[in-house]
C-alpha positions in Angstrom: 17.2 3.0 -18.4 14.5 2.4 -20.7 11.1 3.9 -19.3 8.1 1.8 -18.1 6.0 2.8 -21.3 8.3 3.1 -24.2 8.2 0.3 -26.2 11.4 -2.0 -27.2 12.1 -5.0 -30.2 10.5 -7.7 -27.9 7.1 -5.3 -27.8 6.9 -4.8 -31.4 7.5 -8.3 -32.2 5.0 -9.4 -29.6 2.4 -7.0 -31.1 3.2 -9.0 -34.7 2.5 -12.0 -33.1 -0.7 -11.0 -31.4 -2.1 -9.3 -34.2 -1.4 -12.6 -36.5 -3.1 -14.6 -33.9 -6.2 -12.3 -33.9 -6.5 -12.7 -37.5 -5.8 -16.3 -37.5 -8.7 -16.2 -35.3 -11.0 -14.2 -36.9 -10.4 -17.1 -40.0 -11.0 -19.7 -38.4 -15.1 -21.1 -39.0 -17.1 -20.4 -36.0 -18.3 -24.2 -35.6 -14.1 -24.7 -35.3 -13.8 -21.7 -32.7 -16.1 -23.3 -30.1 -16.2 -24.1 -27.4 -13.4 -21.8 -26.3 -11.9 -23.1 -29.4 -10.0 -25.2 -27.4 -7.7 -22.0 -26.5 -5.9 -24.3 -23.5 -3.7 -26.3 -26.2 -0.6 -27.1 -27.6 -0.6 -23.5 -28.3 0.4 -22.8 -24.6 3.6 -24.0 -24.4 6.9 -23.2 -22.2 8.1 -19.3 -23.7 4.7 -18.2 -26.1 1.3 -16.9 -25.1 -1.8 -19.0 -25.5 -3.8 -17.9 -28.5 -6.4 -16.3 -25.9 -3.2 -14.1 -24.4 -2.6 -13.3 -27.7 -5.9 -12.2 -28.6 -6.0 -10.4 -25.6 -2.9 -8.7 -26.3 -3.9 -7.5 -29.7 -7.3 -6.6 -28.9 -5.2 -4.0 -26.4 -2.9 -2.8 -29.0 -5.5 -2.0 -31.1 -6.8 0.2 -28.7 -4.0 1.9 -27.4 -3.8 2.9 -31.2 -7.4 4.2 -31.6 -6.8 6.3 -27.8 -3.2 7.0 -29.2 -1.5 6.3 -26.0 1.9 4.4 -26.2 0.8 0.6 -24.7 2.5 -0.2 -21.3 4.9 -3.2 -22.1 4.3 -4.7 -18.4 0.4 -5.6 -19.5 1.6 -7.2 -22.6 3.9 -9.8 -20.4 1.3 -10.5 -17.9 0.4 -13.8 -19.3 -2.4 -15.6 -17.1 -0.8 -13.7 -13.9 -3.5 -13.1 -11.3 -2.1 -10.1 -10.4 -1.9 -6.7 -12.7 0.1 -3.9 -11.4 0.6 -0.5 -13.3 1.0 1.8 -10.4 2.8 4.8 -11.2 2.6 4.4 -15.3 1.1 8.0 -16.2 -1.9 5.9 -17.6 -4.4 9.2 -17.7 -7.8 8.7 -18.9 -6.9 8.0 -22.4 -5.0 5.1 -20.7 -7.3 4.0 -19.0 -9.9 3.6 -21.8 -7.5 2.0 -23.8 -7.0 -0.8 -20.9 -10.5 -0.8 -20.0 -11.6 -2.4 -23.0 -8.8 -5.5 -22.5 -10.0 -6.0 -18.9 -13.5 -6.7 -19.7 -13.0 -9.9 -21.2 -9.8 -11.2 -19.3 -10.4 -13.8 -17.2 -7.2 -14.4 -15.4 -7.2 -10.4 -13.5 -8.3 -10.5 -10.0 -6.2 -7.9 -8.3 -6.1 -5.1 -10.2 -3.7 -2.3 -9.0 -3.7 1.3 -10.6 -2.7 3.6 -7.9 -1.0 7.3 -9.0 -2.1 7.3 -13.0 -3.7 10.7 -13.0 -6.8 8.9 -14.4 -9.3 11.7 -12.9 -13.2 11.2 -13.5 -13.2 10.3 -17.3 -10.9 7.2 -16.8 -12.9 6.1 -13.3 -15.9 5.8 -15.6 -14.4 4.2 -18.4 -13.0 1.5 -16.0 -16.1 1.1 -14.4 -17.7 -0.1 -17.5 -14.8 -2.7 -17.4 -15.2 -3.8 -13.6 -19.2 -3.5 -14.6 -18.9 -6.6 -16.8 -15.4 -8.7 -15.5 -16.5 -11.8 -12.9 -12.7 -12.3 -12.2 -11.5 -8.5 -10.6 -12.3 -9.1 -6.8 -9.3 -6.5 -5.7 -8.6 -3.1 -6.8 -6.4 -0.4 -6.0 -7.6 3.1 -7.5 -5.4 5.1 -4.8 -4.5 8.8 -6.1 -6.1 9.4 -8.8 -8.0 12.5 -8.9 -11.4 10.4 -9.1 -13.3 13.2 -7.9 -17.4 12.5 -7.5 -18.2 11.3 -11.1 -15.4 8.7 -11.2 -16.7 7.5 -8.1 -20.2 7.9 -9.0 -19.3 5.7 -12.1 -17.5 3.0 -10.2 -20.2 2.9 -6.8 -23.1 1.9 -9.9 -20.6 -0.7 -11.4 -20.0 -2.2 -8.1 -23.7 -2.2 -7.7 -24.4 -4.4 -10.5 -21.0 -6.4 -10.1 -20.9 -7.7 -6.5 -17.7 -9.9 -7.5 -15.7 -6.8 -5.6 -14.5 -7.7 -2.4 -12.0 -4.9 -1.2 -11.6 -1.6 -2.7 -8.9 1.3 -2.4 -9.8 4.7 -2.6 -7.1 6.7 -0.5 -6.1 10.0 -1.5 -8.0 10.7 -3.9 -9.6 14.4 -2.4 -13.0 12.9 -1.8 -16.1 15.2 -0.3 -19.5 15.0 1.5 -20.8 14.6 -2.1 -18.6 11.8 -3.0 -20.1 10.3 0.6 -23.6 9.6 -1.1 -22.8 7.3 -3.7 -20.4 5.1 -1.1 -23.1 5.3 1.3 -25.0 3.4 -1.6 -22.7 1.0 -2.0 -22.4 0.4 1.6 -26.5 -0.6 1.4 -26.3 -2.1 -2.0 -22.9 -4.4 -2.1 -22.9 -6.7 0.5 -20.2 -8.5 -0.6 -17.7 -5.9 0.0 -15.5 -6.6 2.6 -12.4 -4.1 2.7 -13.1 -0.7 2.1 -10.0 2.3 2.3 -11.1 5.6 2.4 -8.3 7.4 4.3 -6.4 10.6 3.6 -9.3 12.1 1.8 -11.7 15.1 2.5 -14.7 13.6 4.4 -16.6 16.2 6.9 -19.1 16.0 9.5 -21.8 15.7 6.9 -20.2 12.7 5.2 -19.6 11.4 8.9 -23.4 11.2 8.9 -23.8 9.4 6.0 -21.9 7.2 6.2 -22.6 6.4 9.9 -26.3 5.9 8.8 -25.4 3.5 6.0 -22.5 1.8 8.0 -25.5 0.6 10.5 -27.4 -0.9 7.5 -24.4 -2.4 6.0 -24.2 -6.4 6.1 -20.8 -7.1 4.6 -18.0 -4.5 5.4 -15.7 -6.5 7.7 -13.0 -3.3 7.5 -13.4 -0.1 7.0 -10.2 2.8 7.0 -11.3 6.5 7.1 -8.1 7.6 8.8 -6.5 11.3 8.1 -10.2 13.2 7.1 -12.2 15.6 8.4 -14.6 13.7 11.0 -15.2 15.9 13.8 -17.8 16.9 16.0 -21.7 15.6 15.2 -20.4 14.3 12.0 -18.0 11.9 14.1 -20.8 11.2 16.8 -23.6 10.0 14.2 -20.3 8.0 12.2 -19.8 5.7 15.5 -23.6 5.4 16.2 -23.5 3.3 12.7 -20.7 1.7 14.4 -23.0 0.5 17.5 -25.4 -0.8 15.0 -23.1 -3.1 12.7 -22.9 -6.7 13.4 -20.0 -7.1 10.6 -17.3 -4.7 11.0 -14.2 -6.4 12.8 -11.7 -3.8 11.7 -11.9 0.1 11.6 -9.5 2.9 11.3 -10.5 6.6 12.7 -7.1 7.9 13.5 -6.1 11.3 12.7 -9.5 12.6 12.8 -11.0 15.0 14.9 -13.7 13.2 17.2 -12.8 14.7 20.1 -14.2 13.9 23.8 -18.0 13.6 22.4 -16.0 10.8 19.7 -14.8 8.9 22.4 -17.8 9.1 24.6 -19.7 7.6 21.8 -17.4 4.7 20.9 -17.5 4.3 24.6 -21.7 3.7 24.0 -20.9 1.6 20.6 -18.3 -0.3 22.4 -21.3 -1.6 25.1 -23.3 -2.8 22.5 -21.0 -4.1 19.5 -19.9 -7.9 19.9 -18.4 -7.7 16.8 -15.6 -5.3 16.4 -11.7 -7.0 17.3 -9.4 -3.7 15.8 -10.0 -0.2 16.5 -7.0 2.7 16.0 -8.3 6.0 17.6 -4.7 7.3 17.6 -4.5 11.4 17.3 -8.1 12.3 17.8 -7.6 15.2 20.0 -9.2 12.9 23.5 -8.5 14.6 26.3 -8.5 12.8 29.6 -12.0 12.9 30.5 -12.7 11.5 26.7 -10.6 8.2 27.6 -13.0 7.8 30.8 -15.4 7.9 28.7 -14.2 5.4 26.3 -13.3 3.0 29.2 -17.3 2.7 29.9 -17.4 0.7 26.9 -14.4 -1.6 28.0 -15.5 -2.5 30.8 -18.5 -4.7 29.0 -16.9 -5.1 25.8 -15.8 -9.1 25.2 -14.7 -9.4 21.4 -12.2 -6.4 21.2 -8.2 -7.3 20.7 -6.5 -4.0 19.8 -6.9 -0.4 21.0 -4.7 2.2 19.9 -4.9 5.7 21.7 -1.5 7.1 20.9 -0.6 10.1 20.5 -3.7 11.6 22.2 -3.4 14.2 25.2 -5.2 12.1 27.7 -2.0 12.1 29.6 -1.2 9.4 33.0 -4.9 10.0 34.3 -6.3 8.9 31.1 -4.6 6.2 30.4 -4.7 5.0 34.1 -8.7 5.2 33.6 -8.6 3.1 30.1 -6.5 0.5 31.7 -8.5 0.1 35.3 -11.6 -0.5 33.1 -9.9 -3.4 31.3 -9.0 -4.2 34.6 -12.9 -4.3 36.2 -13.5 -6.0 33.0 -12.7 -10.1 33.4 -14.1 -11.5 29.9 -12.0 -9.0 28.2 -10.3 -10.1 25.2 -7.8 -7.3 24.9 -4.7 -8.0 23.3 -2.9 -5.0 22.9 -3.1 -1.6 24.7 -1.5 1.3 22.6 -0.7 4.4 24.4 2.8 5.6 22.3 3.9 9.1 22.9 2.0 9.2 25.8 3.5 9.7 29.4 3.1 7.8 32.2 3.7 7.8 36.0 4.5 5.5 38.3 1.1 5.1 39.5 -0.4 3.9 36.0 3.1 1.4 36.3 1.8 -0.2 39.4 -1.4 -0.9 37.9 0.5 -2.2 34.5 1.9 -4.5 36.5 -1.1 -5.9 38.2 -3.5 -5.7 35.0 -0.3 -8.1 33.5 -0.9 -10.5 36.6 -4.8 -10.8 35.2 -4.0 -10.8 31.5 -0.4 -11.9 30.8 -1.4 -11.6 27.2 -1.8 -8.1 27.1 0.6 -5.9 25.6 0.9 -2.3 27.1 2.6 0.4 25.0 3.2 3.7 26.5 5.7 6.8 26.0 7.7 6.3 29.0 11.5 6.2 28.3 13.3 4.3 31.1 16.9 3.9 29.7 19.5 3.5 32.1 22.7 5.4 31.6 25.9 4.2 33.0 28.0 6.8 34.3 31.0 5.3 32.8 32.0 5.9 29.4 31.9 3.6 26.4 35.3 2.0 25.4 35.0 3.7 22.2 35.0 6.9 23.7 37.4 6.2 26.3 40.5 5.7 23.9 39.0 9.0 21.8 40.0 11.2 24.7 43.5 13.2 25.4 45.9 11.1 27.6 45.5 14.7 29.6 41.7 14.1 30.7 41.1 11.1 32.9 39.2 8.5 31.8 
């Protein structure tokens, strides 16, 4: 099978045509070009590119020569499709330069995904100069890459200037506490921002901090996903007291962290005051069950959140007993769904399942137990499998 970036007959021939319609339109007098040259013609009919996809096109050839990378054939049959994905195309820095320039000036791009090209810092700043200038790009996927803290340096001050970004991907892409600054910025300077992913990175207790103390400021972030890092400990506590402070954040993701009883006890505290927040996953955060009694304190005042997720936490029966007697004590609350997979529970916390249900048939309770019945006869199927010795 032909790979995603060699080039076959229908590539070379659409190169041809593209670079004849860039020269074509380099002819034509300037007085005849504008406006837009009337680029929305006759020229766009059923099976050809518009003379501005052409354009386009060659102006991305050309580059791909002068960066000597092999152009990726999917880009060329885009067309006017709002959605460009080249995940997984070994783009590399050189790559991305050479697409960088192409994406400045197209005007039909507004998800952009580029997750796994190995584009490292040098192609992070050479697309930020693109997303810097484009007005259409409001989605984009930069999942890893390698950015390390110059590419995301690079693309933090483009998003400054651009604030046409609503949700951005960075998962996976080894991030620090020195990385943490220049989101923080973002956080305070983009307020039009609204999805943020930041999980399976590096982020520590000091990058807890600052983002905590910019997540308070922030005025736009509606979710946020810093799942599977390294928030632990004061990092995690001063992370959630941003959280108390926000008035925008309806989503977030903590899971497979490391906040611990002092975690919970503070989302407990943010929980009291935050009206806001619908969605929060604290699932595998080492909470014991003193931790969920904490947490419960917020639940019993809190009237906007929908979904809690606990699993896979040790805050065995008596925990989650204690999370769901809160909810219980609580009658404006809004819950939804209760998550408490892969944890066990006893027949006491069952009782009280049962009557929480009776308050708020809505709510969904999810729990560890395993309550199977086996019948002590065997299946038919295994019946007729045995020796006409044994009795069936």
């Amino acid at each position: 099978m032909r790979g995603s970036c060699e080039r076959s007959g229908e590539d070379e021939k659409q190169e041809e045509e593209a670079t004849v319609a860039c020269g074509s339109l380099s002819g034509v007098p300037e007085a005849e070009q504008s406006p837009e040259a009337n680029w929305d013609s006759d020229l766009e009919t059923e099976g050809t590119h518009g003379l501005r996809e052409l354009v386009r096109d060659a102006l991305y050839l050309r580059s791909c020569r002068a960066h000597s990378v092999v152009p990726v054939s999917c880009f060329l049959r885009q067309g006017s499709a709002q959605e460009l994905n080249l995940r997984h195309r070994g783009l590399g820095p050189q790559g991305a330069r050479a697409l960088a320039s192409s994406l400045s000036s197209n005007p039909y791009v507004k998800r952009l995904d580029l997750r796994d090209n190995g584009l490292c810092g040098a192609g992070a700043e050479a697309l930020a100069g693109a997303l810097r200038k484009s007005s259409s790009i409001h989605d984009v996927d930069l999942s890893e890459n390698q950015l390390g803290v110059a590419g995301v340096q690079a693309l933090c001050a483009a998003l400054t200037v651009n604030r046409a970004m609503q949700k951005m991907q960075l998962s996976r892409n080894g991030l620090e506490e020195q990385a943490a600054q220049y989101l923080a910025e973002l956080l305070l300077a983009h307020t039009d921002l609204k999805s943020l992913d930041l999980s399976y990175n590096q982020l520590n207790d000091q990058a807890g901090e600052t983002l905590g103390a910019a997540l308070a400021e922030n005025t736009g972030l509606t979710e946020l996903n810093v799942s599977w890092n390294h928030l632990r400990g004061p990092g995690a506590v001063a992370f959630v007291r941003g959280l108390e402070a926000n008035i925008f954040l309806k989503v977030l993701d903590i899971s497979y962290n490391g906040f611990g009883d002092p975690g919970a006890s503070a989302v407990g505290e943010a929980l009291k005051a935050n009206n806001v927040l619908e969605e929060l996953n604290m699932s595998n955060n080492r909470i014991s069950a003193m931790g969920a009694l904490s947490l419960g304190l917020g639940l019993r005042v809190n009237q906007t959140l929908r979904i809690l997720v606990v699993s896979r936490n040790p805050i065995r029966s008596e925990g989650c007993f204690g999370l769901l007697k809160s909810v219980q004590d609580n009658p404006a609350s809004a819950l939804e769904l209760l998550d408490f997979s892969d944890i066990q529970v006893n027949a006491e916390f069952d009782g009280l399942a049962s009557s929480v249900k009776g308050i708020l048939p809505e709510l969904c309770i999810k729990t560890g137990a395993c309550r199977v019945e086996y019948k002590k006869e065997l299946l038919p199927v295994f019946r007729s499998a045995l020796p006409a010795s044994v009795p069936k």
